[in-house]
N, C-alpha and C positions, 0 to 999 in steps of 0.2 A: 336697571338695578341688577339683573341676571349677568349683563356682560361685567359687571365692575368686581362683582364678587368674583366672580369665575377667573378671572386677572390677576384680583387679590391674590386668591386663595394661587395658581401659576408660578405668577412674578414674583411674589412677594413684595409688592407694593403698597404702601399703603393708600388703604381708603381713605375717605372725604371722612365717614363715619368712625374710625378707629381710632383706639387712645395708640399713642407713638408705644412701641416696644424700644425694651432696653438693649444697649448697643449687643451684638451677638446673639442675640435668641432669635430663633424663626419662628416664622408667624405660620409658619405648614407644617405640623409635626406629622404627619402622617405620611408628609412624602420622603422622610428620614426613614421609617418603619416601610413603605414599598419597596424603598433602593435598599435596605438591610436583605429583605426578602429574596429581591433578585439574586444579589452575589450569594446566598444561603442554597438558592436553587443549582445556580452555577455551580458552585461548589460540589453540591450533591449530584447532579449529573457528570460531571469531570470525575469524582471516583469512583461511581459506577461504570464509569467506562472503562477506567484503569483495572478497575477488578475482572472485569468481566475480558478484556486484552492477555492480562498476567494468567485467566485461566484458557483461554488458545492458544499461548504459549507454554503453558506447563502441557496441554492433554498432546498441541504436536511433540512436543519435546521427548514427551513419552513413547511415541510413533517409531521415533530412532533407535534401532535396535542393529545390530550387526549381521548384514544381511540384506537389511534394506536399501533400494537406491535411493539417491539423493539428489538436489541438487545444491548449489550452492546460493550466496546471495550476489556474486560476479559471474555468477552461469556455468558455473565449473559443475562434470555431471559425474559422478559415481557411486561407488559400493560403499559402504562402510563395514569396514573390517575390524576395527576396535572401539571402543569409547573409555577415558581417564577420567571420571568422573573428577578427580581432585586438580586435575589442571587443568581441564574443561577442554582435554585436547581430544578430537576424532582423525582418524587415520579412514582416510578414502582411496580408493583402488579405483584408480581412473584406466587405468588399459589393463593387463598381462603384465604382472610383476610392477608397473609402475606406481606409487603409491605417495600421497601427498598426506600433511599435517595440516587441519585446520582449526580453529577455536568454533568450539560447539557452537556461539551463536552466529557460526557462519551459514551453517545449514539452515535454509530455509521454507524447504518445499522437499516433503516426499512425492517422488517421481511413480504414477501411476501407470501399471503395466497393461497392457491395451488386452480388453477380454478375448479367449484362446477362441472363440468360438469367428472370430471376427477375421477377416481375411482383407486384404488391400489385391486386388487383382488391377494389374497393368493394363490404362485405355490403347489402344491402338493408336497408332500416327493417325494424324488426321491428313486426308490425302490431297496434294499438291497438286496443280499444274504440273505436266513435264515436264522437269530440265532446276523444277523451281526448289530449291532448298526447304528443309521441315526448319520451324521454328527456331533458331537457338545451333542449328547444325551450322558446321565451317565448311566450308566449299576452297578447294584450293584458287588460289588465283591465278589465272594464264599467265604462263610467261609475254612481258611484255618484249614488244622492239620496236630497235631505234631508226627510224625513218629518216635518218639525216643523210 
């Protein structure tokens, strides 16, 4: 009896004991109201995520100031020297006088300057066999000759 219902209620089958339902009605209404519930939830999760996206975009955006480095969202790295709020344009100083035009939501990442206190000290060559090249070094090639 437990498995026939439990099918019933599933498949939407009819039972042995059931009057016929009229064509188009379901005999499950509650699994109408579950699947409403889901895509309600979806729903509600997809704009909380949008919301909460649009505001790490609005606080980095706000990060951009002139002066700051950047980089780009192709890898391009520099200063920003201007911003045009009304044509959404940024002017980036990638060397010494050379200066590019980029649309603001090309910048993607402010570029973090490495703490002053912190230093990179050069390891030593690591030492070779005699005669034997360091990693990555060129060694000229002997002149060859012709034995003929």
């Amino acid at each position: 009896m437990g498995l026939a219902l439990l099918s019933h209620l599933l498949l939407d089958t009819p039972s042995p004991t059931s009057t016929p339902t009229t064509a188009g009605s379901s005999s499950v209404p509650w699994l109408n109201y579950v699947m409403i519930a889901v895509i309600i939830v979806i729903v509600l999760f997809m704009w909380r995520n949008s919301r909460r996206r649009r505001n790490q975009v609005a606080e980095q955006q706000s990060q951009f100031l002139p002066g700051a480095e950047v980089m780009t969202n192709f890898g391009l790295f520099g200063t920003i020297r201007s911003i045009d709020e009304e044509t959404n344009k940024v002017v980036l100083e990638t060397g010494p006088g050379t200066t590019v035009t980029v649309h603001r939501q090309v910048i993607t990442r402010l570029v973090e300057q490495p703490a002053a206190n912190e230093h990179h000290e050069e390891l030593p060559p690591t030492e070779t066999p005699e005669g034997q090249p360091l990693y990555g070094e060129r060694i000229e090639d002997e002149p060859k000759t012709d034995t003929k």
